[in-house]
N, C-alpha and C positions, 0 to 999 in steps of 0.2 A: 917660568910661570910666576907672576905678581904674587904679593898675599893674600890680596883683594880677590884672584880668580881662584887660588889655592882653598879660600876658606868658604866661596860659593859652591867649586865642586863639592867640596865633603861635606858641605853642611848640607844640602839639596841633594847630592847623589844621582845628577840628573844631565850628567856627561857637561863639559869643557863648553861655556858658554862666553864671550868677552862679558866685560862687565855691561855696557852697555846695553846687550842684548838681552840679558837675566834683568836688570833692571825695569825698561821699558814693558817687562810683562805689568807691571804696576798695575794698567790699568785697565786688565782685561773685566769684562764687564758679562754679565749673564744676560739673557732678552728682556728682561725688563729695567733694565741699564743701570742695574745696581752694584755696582762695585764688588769681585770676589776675590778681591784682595785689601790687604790690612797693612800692607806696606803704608810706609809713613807713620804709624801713629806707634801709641804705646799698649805696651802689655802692664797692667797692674797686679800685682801677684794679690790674690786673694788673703782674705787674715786667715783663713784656713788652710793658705799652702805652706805644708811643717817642713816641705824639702831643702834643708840648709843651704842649698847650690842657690837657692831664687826666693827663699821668706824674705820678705815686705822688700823685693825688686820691682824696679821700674826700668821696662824693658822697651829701647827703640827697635822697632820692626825693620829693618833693613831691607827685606824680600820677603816678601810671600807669596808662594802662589796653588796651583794644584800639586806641585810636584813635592810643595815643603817649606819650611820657614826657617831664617836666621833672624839674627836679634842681637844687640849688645845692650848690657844690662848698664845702666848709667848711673847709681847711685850706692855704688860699693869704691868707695876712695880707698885704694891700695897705699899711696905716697903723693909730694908734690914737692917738689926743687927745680933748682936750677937746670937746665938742659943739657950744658957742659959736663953733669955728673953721668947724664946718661949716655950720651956722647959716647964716653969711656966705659962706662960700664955694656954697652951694646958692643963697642968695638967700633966704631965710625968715626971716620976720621971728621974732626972738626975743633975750635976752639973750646978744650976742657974745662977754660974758664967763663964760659958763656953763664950768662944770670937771666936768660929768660925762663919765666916758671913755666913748667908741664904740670898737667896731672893725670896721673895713671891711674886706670879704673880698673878691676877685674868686670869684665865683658861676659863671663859664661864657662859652663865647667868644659866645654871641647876643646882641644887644643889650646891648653892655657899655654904654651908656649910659642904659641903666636902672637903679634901684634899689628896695628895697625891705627889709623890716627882718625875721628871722627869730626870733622870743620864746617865752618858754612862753606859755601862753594864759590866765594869772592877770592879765594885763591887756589891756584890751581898748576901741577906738577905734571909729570907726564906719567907717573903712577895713579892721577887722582879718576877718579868714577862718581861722576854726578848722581845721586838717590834722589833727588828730588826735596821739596820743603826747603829749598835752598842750601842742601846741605852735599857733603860728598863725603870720600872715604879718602884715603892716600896711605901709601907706603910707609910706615914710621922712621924707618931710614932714611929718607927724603925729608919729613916736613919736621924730624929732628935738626939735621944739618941745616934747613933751609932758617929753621928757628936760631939756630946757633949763629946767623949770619942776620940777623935782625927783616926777614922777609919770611917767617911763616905766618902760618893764618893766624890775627888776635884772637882767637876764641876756638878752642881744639881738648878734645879728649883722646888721650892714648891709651888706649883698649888691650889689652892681654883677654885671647879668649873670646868666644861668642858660645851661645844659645842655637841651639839649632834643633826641628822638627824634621821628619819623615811626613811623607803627604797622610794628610789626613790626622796627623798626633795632633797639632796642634788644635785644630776644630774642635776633637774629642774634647781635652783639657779645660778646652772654654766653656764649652755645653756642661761638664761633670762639674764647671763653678771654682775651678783653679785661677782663673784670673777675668781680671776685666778690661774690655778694649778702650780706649777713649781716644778722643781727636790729641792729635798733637798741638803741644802747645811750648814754643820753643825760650817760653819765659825762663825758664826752669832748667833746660838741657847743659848749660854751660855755667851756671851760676854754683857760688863754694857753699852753699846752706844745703850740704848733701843729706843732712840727716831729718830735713824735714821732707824731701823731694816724693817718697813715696806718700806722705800724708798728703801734699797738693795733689799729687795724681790722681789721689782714690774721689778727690773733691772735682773733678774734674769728667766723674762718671757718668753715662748715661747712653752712651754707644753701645747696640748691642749687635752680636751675628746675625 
């Protein structure tokens, strides 16, 4: 099993879905053709959420649907080096002395010991799953090595960890004023000014459930 489909089972609890399939629910719609999902866009944590796991996070929506929501949090910079270091440090084989930079974000408190790579979707592995907004997910083992060999994607976050809801948590959360939804906006997603990213988001407000 990938780690893309590993991290949708657990995080959703909504039985072995390819990714494709779990994805494409995107854009289910209610009868009056309003979007009841939030896939795509961001979560803004509220100035009021004191939860250390998510205060002042900005959160991309990877899936949401009735059954539950994942997420990786984008604006917690863990590190950022060479590739070659992580190469070896992962255990993958490739050129240790590789100098393309990564940067690794912590994603969410669930299985921090998971990873996975967050890209636009102009490049593409045979672990990768298209999300949509142009973007995809892929295997960090892959688009590490593929980086070490001067063919990964220009513009990538390496995610330890996601965010995940049970159907129904997250709605609550929103309604009780723990975060706010807004349109995605992918000025922001991949750029190094990490510590102003939640103040654009919150400017960025006006989306609501």
């Amino acid at each position: 099993m990938t780690v893309i489909k590993k991290l949708l089972v657990v995080a959703l609890g909504i039985g072995l879905f390819t990714a494709s399939h779990a994805w494409a629910r995107s854009d289910d719609a209610n009868p009056n053709g309003r979007s009841l999902s939030l896939s795509g866009r961001y979560l803004v944590a509220s100035p009021e959420l004191s939860d250390p796991n998510f205060r002042h996070t900005v959160i991309y929506l990877v899936h949401h649907d009735a059954f539950g929501a994942m997420g990786l949090v984008i604006n917690r910079l863990m590190a950022k080096g060479p590739v070659g270091s992580l190469l070896k440090a992962f255990g993958i084989d490739g050129d240790p002395s590789a100098e393309a930079q990564v940067k690794m974000h912590y994603g969410g408190p669930v299985e921090p010991e998971s990873s996975l790579v967050l890209h636009r979707n102009n490049y593409q592995n045979g672990s990768t799953a298209d999300i949509g907004n142009h973007l995809a997910v892929s295997s960090s083992d892959d688009v590490l090595a593929d980086l070490a060999l001067g063919e990964g994607p220009e513009e990538s976050l390496l995610i330890l960890g996601y965010a995940g809801w049970a159907s129904e948590q997250l709605e609550n959360e929103i309604t009780a004023g723990s975060w706010y939804v807004v349109d995605s906006d992918d000025t922001f997603l991949f750029d190094d000014d990490i510590a102003t990213k939640w103040q654009r988001a919150m400017a960025l407000r006006g989306f609501e459930l």
